[in-house]
C-alpha positions as CSV (number, residue, x, y, z in Angstrom):
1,X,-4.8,-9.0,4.6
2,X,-3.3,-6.9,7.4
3,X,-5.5,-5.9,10.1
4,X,-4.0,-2.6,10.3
5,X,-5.3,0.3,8.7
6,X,-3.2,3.2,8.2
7,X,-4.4,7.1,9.1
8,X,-2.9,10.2,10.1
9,X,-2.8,9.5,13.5
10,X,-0.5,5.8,13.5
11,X,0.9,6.5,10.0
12,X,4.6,7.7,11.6
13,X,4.7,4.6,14.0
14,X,3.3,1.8,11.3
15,X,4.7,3.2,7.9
16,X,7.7,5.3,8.5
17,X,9.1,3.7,11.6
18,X,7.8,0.1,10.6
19,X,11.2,-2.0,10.9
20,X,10.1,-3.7,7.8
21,X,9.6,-2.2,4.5
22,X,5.5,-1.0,3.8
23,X,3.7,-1.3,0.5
24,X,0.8,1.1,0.9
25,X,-2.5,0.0,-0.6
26,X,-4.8,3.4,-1.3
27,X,-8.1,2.1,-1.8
28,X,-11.9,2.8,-1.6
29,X,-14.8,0.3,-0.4
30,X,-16.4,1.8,-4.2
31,X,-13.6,0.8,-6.4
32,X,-13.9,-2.0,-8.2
33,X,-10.2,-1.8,-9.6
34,X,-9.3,-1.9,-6.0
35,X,-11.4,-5.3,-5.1
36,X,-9.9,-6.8,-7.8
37,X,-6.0,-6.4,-6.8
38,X,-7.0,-7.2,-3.2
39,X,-6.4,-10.9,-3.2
40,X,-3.3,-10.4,-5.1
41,X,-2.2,-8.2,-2.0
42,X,-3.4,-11.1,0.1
43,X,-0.9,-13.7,-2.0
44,X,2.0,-10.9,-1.7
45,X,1.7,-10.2,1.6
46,X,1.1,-14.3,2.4
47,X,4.7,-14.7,0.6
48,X,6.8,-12.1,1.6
49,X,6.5,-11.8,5.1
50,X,9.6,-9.8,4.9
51,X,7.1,-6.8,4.1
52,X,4.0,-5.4,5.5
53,X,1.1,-4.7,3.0
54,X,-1.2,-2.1,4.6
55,X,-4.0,-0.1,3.6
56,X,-4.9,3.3,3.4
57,X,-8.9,4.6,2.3
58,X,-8.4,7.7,0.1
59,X,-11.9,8.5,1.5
60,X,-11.2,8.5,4.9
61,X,-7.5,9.7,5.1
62,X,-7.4,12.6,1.9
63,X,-4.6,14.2,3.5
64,X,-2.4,10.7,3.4
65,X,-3.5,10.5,-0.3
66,X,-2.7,13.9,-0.8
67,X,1.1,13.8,0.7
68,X,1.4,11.0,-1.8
69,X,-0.1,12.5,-5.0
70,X,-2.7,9.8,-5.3
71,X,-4.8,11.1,-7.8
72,X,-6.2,7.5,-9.2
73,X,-7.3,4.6,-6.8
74,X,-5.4,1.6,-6.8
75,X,-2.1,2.9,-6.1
76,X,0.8,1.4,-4.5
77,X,3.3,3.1,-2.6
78,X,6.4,1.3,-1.7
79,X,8.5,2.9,1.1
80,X,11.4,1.6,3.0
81,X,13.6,2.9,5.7
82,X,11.3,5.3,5.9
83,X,11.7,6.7,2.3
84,X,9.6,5.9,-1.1
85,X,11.4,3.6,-3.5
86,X,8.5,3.0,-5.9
87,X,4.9,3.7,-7.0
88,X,2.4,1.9,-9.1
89,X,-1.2,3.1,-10.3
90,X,-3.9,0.8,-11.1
91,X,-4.2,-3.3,-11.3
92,X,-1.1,-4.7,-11.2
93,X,0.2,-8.4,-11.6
94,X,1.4,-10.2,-8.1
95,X,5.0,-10.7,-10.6
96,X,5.1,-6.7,-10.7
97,X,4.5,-6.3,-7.1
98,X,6.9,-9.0,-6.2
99,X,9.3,-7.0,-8.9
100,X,8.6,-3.7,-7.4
101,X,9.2,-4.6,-3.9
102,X,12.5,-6.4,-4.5
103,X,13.7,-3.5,-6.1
């Protein structure tokens, strides 16, 4: 998975400047719904290079979960050009990803 972890400080420059769309993974090292969907993220992000998967610890950045209205942990954001397109809580299939970011 991406190396880069999104915060407060980078988040305009990787997320809403990123020339590429961003599906935001917020997570937490304690979830275990959030383990489980991370090698689906792997096999997303390894087949659509087009987008950059990156993640986001609700612990560690509450303020980023809070402009999103993250109130359960996994959820995806989708945003492109800057703007969010779509959002999906919990485990979700790699087809529903793939489905959600070609939307």
């Amino acid at each position: 998975m991406s190396e880069t972890i999104v915060n407060e400080i980078n988040f305009q420059a990787e997320v809403m400047e990123s020339e590429k769309p961003v599906l935001l993974d917020f997570w937490a090292p304690w979830c275990g719904p959030c383990t489980m969907l991370a090698p689906v993220l792997e096999e997303v992000e390894k087949e659509r290079q087009d987008v950059r998967v990156l993640k986001v610890n609700v612990d560690e950045h509450p303020k980023l979960a809070a402009k999103f209205h993250v109130m359960s942990i996994p959820t995806l954001v989708f945003i492109k050009d800057g703007e969010k397109k779509a959002v999906a809580v919990g485990v979700q299939s790699k087809e529903d990803i793939l489905n959600m970011i070609s939307s």
